[in-house]
PQR file with spaces between the fields and no chain letter, atoms N, CA, C, O and H, PARSE charges and radii, in Angstrom:
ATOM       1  N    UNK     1       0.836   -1.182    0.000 -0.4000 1.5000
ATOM       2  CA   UNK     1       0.000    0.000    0.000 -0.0000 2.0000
ATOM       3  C    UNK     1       0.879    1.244    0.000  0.5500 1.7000
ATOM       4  O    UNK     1       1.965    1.104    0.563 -0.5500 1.4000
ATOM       5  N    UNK     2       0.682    2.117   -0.387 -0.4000 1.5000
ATOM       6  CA   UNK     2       1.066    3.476   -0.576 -0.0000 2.0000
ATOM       7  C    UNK     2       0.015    4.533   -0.673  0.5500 1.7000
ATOM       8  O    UNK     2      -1.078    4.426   -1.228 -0.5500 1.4000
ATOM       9  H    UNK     2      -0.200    2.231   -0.845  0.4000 1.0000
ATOM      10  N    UNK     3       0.519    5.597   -0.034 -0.4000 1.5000
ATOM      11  CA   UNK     3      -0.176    6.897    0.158 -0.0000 2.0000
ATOM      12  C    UNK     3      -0.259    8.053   -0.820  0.5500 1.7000
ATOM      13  O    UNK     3       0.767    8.447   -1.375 -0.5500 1.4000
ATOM      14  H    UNK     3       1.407    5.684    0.417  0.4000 1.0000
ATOM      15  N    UNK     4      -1.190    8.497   -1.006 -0.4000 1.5000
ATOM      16  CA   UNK     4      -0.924    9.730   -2.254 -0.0000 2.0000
ATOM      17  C    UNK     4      -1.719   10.831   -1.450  0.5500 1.7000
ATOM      18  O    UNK     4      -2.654   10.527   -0.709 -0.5500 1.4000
ATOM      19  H    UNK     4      -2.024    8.177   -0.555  0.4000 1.0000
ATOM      20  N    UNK     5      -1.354   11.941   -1.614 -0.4000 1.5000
ATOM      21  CA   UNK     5      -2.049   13.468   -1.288 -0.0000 2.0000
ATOM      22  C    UNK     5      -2.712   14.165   -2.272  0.5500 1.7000
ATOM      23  O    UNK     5      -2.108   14.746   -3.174 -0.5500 1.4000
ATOM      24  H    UNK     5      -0.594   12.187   -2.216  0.4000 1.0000
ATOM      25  N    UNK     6      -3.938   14.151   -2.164 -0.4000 1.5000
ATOM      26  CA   UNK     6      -4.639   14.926   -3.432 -0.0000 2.0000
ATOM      27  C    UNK     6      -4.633   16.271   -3.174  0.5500 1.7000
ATOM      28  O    UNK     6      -4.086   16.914   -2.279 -0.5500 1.4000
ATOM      29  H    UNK     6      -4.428   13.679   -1.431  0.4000 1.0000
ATOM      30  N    UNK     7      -5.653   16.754   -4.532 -0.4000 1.5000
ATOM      31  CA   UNK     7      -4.929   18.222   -4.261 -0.0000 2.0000
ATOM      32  C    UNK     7      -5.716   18.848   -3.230  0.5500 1.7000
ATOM      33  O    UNK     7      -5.291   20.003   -3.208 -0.5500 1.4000
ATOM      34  H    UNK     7      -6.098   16.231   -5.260  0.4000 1.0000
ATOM      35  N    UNK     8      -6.558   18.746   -2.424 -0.4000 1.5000
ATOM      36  CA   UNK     8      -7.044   19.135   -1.371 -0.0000 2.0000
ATOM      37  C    UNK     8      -6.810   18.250   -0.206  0.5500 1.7000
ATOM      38  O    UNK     8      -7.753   17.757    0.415 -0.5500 1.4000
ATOM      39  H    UNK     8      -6.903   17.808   -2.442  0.4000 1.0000
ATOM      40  N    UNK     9      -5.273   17.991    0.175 -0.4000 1.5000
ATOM      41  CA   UNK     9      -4.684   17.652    0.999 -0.0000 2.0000
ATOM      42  C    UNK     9      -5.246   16.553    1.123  0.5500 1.7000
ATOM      43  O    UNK     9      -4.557   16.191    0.169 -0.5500 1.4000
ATOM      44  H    UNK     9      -4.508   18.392   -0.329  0.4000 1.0000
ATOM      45  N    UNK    10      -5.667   15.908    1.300 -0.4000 1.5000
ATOM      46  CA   UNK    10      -6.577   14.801    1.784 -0.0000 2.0000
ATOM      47  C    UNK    10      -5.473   13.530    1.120  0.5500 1.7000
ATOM      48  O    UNK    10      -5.082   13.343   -0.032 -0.5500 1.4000
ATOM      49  H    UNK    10      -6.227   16.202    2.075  0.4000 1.0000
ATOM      50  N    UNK    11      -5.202   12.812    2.377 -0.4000 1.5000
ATOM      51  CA   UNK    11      -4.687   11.679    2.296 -0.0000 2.0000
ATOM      52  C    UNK    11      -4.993   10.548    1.734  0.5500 1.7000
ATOM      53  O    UNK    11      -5.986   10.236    2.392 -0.5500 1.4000
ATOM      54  H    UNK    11      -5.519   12.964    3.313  0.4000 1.0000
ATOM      55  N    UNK    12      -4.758    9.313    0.609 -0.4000 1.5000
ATOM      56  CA   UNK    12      -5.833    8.213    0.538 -0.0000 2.0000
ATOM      57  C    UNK    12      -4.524    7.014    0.227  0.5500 1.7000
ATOM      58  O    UNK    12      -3.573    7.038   -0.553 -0.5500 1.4000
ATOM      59  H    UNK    12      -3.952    9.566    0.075  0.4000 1.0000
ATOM      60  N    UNK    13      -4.871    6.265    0.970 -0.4000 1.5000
ATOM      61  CA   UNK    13      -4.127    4.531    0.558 -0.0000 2.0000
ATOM      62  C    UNK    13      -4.381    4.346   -1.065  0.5500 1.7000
ATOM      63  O    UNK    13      -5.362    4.557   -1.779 -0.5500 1.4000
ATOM      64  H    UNK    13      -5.644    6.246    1.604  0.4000 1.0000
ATOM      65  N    UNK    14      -3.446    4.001   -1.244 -0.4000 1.5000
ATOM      66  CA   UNK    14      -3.817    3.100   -3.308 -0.0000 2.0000
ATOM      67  C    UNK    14      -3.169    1.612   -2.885  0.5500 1.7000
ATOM      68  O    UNK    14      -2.634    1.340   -1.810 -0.5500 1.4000
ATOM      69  H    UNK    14      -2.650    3.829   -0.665  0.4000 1.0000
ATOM      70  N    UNK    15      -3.352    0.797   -3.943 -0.4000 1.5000
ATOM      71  CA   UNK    15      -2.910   -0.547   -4.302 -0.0000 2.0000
ATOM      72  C    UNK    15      -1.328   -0.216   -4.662  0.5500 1.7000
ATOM      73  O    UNK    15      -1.236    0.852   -5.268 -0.5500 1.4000
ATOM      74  H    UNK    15      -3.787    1.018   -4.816  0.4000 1.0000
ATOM      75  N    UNK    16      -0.098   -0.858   -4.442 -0.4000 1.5000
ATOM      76  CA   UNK    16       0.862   -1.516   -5.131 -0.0000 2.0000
ATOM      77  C    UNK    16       0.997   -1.299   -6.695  0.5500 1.7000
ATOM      78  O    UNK    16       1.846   -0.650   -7.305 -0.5500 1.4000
ATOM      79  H    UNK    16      -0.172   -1.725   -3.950  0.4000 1.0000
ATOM      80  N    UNK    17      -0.469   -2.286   -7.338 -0.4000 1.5000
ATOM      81  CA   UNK    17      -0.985   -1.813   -8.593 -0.0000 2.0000
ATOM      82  C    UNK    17      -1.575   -0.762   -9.066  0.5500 1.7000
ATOM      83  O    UNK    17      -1.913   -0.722  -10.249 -0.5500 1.4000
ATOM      84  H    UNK    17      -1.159   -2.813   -6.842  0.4000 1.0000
ATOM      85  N    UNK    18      -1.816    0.363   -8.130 -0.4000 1.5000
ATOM      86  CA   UNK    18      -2.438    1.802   -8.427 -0.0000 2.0000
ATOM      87  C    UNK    18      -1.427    2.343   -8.871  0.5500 1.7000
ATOM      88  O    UNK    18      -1.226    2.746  -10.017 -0.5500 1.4000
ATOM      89  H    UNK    18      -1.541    0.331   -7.169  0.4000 1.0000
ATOM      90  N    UNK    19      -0.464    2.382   -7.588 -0.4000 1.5000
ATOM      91  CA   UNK    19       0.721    3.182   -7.885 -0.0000 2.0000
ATOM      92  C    UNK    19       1.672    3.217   -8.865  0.5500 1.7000
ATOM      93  O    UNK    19       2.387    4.129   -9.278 -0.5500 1.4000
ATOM      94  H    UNK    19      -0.628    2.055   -6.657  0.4000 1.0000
ATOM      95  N    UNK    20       1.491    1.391   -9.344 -0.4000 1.5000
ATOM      96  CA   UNK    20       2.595    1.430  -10.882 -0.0000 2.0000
ATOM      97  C    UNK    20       1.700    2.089  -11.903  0.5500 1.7000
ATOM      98  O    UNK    20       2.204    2.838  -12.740 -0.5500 1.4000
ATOM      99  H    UNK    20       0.910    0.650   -9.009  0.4000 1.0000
ATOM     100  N    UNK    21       0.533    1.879  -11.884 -0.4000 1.5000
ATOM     101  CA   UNK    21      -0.210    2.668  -12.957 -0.0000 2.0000
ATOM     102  C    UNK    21       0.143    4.437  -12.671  0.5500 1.7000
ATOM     103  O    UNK    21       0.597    5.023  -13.655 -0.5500 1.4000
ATOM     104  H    UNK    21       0.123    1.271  -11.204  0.4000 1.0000
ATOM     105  N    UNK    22      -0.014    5.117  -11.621 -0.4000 1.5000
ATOM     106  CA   UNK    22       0.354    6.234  -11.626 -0.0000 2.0000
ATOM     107  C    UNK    22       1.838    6.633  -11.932  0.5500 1.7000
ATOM     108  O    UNK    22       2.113    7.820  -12.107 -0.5500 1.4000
ATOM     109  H    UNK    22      -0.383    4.642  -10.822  0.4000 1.0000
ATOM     110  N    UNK    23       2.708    5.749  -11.992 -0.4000 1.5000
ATOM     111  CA   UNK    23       4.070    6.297  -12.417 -0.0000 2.0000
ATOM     112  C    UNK    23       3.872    6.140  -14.290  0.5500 1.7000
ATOM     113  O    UNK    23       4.800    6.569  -14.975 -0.5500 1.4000
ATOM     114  H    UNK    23       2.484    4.784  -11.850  0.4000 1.0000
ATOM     115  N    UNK    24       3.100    5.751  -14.732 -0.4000 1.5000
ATOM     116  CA   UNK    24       3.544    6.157  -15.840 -0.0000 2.0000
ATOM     117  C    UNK    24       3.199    7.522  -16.204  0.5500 1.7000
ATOM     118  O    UNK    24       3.633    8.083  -17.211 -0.5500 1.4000
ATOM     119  H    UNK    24       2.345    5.403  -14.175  0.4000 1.0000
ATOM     120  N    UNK    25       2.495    7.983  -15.452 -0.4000 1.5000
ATOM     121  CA   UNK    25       2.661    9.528  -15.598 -0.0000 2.0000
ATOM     122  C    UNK    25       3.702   10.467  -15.572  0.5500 1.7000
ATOM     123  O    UNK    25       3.768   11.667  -15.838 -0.5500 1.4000
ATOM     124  H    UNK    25       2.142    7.527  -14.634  0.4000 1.0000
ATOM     125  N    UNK    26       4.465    9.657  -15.201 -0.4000 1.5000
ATOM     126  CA   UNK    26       5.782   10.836  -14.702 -0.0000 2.0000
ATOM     127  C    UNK    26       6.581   11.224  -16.394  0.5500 1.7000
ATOM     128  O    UNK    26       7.122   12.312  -16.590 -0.5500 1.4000
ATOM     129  H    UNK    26       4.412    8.682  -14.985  0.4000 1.0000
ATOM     130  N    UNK    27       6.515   10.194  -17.404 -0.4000 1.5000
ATOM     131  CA   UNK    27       6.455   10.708  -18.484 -0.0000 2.0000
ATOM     132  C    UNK    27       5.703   11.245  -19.711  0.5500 1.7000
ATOM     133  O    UNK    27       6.004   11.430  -20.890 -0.5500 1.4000
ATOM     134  H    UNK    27       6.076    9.310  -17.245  0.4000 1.0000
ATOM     135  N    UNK    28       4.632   11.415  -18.978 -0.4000 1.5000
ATOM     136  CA   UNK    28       3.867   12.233  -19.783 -0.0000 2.0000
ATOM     137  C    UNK    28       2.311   12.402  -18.647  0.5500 1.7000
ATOM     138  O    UNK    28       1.824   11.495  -17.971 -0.5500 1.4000
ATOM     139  H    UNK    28       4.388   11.265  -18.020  0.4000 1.0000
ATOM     140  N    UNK    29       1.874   13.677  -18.738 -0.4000 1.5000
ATOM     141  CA   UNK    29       1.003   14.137  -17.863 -0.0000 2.0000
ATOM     142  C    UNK    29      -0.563   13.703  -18.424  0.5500 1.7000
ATOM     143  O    UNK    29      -1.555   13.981  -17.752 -0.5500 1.4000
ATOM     144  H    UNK    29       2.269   14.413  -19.288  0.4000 1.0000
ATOM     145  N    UNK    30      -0.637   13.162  -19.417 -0.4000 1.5000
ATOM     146  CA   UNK    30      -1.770   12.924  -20.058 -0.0000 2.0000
ATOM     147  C    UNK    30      -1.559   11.627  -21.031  0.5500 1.7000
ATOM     148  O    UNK    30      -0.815   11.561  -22.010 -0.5500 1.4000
ATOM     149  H    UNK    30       0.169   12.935  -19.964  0.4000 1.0000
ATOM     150  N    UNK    31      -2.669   10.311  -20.339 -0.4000 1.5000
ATOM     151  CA   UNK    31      -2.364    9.096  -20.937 -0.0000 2.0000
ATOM     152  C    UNK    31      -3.692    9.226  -21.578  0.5500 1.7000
ATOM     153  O    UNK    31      -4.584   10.015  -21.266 -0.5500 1.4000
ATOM     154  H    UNK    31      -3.273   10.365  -19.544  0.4000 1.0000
ATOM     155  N    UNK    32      -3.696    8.282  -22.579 -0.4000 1.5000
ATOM     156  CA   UNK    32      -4.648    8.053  -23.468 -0.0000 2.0000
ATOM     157  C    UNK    32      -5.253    6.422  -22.984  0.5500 1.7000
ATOM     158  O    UNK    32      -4.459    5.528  -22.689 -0.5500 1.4000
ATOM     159  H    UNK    32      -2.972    7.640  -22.832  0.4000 1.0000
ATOM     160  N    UNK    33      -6.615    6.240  -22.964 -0.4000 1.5000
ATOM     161  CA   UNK    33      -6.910    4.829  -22.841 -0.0000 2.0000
ATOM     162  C    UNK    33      -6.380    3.727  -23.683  0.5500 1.7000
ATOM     163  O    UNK    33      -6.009    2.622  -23.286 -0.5500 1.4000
ATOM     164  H    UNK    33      -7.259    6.966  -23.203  0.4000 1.0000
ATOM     165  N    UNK    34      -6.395    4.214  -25.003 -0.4000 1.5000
ATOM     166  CA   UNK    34      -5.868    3.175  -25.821 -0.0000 2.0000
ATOM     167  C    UNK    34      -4.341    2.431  -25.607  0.5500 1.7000
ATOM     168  O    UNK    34      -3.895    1.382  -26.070 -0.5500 1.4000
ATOM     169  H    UNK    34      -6.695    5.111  -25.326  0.4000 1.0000
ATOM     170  N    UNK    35      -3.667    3.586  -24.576 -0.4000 1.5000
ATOM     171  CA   UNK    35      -2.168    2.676  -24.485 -0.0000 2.0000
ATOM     172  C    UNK    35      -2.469    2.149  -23.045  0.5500 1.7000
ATOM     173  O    UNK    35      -1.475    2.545  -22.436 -0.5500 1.4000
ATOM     174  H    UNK    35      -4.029    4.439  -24.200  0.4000 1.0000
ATOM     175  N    UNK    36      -3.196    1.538  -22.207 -0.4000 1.5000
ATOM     176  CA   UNK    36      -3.373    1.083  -21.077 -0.0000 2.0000
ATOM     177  C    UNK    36      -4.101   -0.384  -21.699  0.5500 1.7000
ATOM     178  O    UNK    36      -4.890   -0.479  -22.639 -0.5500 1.4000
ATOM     179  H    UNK    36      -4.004    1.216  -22.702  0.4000 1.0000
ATOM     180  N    UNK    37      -3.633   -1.291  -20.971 -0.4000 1.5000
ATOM     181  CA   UNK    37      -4.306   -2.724  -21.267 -0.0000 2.0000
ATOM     182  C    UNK    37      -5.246   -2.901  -20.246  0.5500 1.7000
ATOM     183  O    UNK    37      -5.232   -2.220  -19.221 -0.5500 1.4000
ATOM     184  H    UNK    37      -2.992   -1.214  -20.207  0.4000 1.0000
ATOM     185  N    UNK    38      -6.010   -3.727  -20.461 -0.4000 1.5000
ATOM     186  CA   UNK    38      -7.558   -3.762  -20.039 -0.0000 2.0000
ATOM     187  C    UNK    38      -7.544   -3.864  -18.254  0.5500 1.7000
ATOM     188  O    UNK    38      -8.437   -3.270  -17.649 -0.5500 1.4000
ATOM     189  H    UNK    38      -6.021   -4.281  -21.294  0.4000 1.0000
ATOM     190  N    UNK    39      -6.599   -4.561  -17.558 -0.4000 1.5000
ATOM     191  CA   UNK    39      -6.618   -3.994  -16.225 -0.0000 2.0000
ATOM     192  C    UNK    39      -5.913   -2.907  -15.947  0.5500 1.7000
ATOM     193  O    UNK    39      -5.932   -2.758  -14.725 -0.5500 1.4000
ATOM     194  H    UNK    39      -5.873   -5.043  -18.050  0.4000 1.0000
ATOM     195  N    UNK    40      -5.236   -1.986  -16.520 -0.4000 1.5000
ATOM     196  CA   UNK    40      -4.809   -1.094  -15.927 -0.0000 2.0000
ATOM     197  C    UNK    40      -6.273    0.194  -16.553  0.5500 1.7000
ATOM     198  O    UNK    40      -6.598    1.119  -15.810 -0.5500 1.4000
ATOM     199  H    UNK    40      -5.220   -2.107  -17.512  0.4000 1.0000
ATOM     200  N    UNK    41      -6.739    0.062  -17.499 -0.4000 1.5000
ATOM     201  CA   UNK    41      -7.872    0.942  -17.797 -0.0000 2.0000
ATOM     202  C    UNK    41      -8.727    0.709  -16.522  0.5500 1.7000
ATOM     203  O    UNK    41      -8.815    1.676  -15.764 -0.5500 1.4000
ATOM     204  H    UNK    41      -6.475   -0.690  -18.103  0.4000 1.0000
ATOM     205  N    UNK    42      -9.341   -0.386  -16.192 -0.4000 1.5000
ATOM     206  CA   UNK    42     -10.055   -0.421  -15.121 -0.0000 2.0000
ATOM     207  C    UNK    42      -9.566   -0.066  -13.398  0.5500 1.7000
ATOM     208  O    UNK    42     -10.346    0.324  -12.530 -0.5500 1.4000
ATOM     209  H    UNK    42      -9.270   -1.171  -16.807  0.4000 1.0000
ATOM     210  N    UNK    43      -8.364   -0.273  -13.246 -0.4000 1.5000
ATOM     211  CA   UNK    43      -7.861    0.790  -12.223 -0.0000 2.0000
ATOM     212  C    UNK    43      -7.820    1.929  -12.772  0.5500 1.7000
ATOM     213  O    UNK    43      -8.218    2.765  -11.961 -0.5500 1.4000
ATOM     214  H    UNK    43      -7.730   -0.590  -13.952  0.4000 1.0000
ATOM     215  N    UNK    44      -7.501    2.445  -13.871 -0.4000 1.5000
ATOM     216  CA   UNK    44      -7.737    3.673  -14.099 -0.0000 2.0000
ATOM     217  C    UNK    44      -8.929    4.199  -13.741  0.5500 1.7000
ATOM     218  O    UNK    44      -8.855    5.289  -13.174 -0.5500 1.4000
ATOM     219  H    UNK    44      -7.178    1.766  -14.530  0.4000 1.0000
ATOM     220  N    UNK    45      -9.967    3.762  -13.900 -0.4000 1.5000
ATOM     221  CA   UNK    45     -11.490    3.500  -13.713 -0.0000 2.0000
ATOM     222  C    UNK    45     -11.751    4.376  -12.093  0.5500 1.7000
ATOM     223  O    UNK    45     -12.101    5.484  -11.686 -0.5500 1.4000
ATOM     224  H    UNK    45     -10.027    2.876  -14.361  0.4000 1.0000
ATOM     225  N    UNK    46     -11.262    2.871  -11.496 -0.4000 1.5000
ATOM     226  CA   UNK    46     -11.457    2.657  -10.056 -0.0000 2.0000
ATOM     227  C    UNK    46     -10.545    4.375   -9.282  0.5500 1.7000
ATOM     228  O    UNK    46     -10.790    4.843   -8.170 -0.5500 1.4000
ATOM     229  H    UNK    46     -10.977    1.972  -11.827  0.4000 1.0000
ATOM     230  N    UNK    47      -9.428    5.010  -10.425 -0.4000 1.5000
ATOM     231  CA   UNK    47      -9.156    6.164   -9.222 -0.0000 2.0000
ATOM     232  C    UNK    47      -9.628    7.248  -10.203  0.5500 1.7000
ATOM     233  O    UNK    47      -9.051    8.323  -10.033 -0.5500 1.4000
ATOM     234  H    UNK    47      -9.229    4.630  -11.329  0.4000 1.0000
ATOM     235  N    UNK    48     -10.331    7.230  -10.965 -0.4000 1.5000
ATOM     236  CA   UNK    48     -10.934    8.403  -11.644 -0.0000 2.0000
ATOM     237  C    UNK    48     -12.456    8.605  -10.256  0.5500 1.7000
ATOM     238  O    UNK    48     -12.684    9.704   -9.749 -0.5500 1.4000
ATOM     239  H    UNK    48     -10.799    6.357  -11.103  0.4000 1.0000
ATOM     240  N    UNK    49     -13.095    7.617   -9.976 -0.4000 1.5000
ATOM     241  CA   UNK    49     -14.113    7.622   -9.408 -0.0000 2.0000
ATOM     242  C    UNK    49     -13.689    7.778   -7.525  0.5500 1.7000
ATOM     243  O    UNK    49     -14.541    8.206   -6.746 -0.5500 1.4000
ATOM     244  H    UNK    49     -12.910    6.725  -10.388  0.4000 1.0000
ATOM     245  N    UNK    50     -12.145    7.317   -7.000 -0.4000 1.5000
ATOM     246  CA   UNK    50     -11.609    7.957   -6.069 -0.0000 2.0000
ATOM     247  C    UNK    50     -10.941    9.348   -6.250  0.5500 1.7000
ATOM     248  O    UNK    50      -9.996    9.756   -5.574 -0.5500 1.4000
ATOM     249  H    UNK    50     -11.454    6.969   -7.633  0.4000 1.0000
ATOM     250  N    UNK    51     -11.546   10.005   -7.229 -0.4000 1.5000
ATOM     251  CA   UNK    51     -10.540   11.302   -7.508 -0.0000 2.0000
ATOM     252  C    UNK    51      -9.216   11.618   -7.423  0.5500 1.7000
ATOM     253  O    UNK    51      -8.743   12.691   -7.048 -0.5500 1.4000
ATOM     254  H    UNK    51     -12.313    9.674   -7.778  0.4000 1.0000
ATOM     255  N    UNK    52      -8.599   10.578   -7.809 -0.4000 1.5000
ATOM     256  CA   UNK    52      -6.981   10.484   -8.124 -0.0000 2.0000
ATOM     257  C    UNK    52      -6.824   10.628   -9.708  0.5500 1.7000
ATOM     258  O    UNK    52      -5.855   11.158  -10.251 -0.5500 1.4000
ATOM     259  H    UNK    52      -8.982    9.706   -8.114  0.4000 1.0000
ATOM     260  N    UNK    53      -8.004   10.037  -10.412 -0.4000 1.5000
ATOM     261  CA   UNK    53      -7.069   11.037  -11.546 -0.0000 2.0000
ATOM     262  C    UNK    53      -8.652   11.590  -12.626  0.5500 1.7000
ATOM     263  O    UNK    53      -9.784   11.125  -12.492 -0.5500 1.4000
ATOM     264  H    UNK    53      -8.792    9.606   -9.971  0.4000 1.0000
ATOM     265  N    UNK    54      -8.308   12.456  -13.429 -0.4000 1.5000
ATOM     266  CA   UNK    54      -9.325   12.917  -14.435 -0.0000 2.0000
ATOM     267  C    UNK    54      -9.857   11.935  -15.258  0.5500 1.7000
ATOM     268  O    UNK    54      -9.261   10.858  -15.278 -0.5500 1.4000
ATOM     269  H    UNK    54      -7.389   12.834  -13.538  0.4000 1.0000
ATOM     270  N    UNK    55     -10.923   12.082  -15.992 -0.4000 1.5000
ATOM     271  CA   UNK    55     -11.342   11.421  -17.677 -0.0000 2.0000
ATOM     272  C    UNK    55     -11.935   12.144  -18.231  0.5500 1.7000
ATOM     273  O    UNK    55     -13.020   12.592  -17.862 -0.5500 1.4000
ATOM     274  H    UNK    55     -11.407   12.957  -15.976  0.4000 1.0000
ATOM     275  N    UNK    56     -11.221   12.479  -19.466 -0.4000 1.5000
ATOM     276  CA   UNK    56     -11.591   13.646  -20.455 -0.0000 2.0000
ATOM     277  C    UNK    56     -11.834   12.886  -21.965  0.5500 1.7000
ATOM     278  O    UNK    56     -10.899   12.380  -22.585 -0.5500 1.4000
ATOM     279  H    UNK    56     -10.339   12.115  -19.765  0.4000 1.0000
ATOM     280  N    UNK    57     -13.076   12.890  -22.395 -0.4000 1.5000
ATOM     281  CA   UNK    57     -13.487   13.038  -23.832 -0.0000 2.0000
ATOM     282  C    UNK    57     -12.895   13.716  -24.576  0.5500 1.7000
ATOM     283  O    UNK    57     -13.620   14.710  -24.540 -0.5500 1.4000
ATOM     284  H    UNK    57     -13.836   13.301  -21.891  0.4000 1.0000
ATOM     285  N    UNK    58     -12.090   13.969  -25.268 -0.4000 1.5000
ATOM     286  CA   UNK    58     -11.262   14.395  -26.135 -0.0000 2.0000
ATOM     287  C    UNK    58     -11.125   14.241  -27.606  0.5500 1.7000
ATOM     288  O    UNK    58     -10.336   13.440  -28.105 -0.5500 1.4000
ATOM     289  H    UNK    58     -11.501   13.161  -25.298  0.4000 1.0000
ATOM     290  N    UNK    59     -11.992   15.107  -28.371 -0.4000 1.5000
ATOM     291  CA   UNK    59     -12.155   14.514  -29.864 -0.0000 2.0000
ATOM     292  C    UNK    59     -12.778   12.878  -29.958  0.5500 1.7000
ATOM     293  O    UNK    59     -12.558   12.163  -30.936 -0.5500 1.4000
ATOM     294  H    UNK    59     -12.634   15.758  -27.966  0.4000 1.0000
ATOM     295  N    UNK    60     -13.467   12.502  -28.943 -0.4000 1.5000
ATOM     296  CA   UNK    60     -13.541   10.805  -29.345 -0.0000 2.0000
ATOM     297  C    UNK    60     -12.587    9.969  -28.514  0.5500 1.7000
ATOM     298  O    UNK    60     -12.704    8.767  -28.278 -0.5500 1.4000
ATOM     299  H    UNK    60     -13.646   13.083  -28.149  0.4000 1.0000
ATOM     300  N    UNK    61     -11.863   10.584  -28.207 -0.4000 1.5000
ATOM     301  CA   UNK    61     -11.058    9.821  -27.338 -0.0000 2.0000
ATOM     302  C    UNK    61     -10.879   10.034  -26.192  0.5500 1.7000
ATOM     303  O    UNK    61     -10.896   11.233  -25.916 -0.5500 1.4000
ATOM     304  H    UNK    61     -11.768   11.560  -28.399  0.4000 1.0000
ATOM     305  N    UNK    62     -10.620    9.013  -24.951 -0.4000 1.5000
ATOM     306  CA   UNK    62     -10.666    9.194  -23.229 -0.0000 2.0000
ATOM     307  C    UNK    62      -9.233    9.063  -23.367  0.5500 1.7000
ATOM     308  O    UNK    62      -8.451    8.431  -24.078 -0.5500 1.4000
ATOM     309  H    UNK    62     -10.606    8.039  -25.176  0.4000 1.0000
ATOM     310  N    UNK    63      -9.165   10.215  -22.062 -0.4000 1.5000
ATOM     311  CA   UNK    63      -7.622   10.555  -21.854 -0.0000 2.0000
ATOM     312  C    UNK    63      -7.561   10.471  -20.500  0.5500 1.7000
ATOM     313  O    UNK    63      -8.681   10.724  -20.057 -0.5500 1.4000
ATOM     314  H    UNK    63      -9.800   10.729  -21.485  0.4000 1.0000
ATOM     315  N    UNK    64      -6.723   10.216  -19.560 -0.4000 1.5000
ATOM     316  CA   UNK    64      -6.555   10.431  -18.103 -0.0000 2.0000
ATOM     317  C    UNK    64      -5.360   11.310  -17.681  0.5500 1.7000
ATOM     318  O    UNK    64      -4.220   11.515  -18.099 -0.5500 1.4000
ATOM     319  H    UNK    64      -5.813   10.011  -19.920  0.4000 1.0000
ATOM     320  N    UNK    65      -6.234   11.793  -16.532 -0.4000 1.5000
ATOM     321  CA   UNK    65      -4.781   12.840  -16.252 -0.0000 2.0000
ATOM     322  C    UNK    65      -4.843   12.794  -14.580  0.5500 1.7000
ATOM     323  O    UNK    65      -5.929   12.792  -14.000 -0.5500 1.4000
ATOM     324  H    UNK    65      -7.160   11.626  -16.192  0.4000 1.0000
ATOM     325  N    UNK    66      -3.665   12.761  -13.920 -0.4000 1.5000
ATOM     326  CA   UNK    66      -3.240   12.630  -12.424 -0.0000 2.0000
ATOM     327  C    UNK    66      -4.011   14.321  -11.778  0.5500 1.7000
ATOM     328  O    UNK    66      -3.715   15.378  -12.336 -0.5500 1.4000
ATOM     329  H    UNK    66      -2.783   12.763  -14.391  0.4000 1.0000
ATOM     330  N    UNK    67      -4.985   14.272  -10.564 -0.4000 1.5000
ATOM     331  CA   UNK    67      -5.226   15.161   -9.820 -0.0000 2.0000
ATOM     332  C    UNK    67      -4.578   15.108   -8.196  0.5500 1.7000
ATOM     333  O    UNK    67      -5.116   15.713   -7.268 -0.5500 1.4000
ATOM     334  H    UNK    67      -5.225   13.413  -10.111  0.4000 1.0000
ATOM     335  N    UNK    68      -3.544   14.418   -8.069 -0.4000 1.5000
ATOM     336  CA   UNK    68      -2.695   14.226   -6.715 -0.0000 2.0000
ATOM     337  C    UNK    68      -1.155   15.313   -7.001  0.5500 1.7000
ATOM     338  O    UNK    68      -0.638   15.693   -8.051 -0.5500 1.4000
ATOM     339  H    UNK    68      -3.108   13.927   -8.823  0.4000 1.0000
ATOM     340  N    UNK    69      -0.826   15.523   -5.721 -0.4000 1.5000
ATOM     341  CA   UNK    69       0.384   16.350   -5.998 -0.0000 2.0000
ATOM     342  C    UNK    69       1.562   15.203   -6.197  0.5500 1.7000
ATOM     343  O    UNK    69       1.215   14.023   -6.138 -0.5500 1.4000
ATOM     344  H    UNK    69      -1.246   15.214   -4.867  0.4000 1.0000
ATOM     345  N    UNK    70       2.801   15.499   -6.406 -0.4000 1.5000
ATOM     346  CA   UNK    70       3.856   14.284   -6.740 -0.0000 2.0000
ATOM     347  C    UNK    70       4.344   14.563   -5.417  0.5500 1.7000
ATOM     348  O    UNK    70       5.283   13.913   -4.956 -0.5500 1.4000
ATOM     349  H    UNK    70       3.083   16.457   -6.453  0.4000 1.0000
């Protein structure tokens, strides 16, 4: 387990597997669904709806973006 700080301070536990999904952010601030394989889309899922990260419609396409501080 690991801890992340959102942006209204607020503390929250993630999975092991949350957290490798959130480091691929560190090279690029905005992932696209199509490069995530089908369990990491659905944790993606699972912290869009814990407010750890965005989902944006984008021309047709879902994009995710990190709302925690680094």
């Amino acid at each position: 387990m690991k801890i992340v700080e959102l942006l209204n301070s607020l503390k929250m536990p993630i999975s092991n597997e949350e957290s490798d999904l959130l480091k691929k952010f560190t090279d690029s601030p905005e992932i696209n669904k199509r490069e995530l394989n089908e369990r990491e889309q659905y944790l993606a899922n699972k912290l869009v709806e814990r407010d750890v990260l965005t989902r944006r419609n984008k021309d047709g396409k879902i994009a995710y973006t990190k709302k925690i501080r680094d």
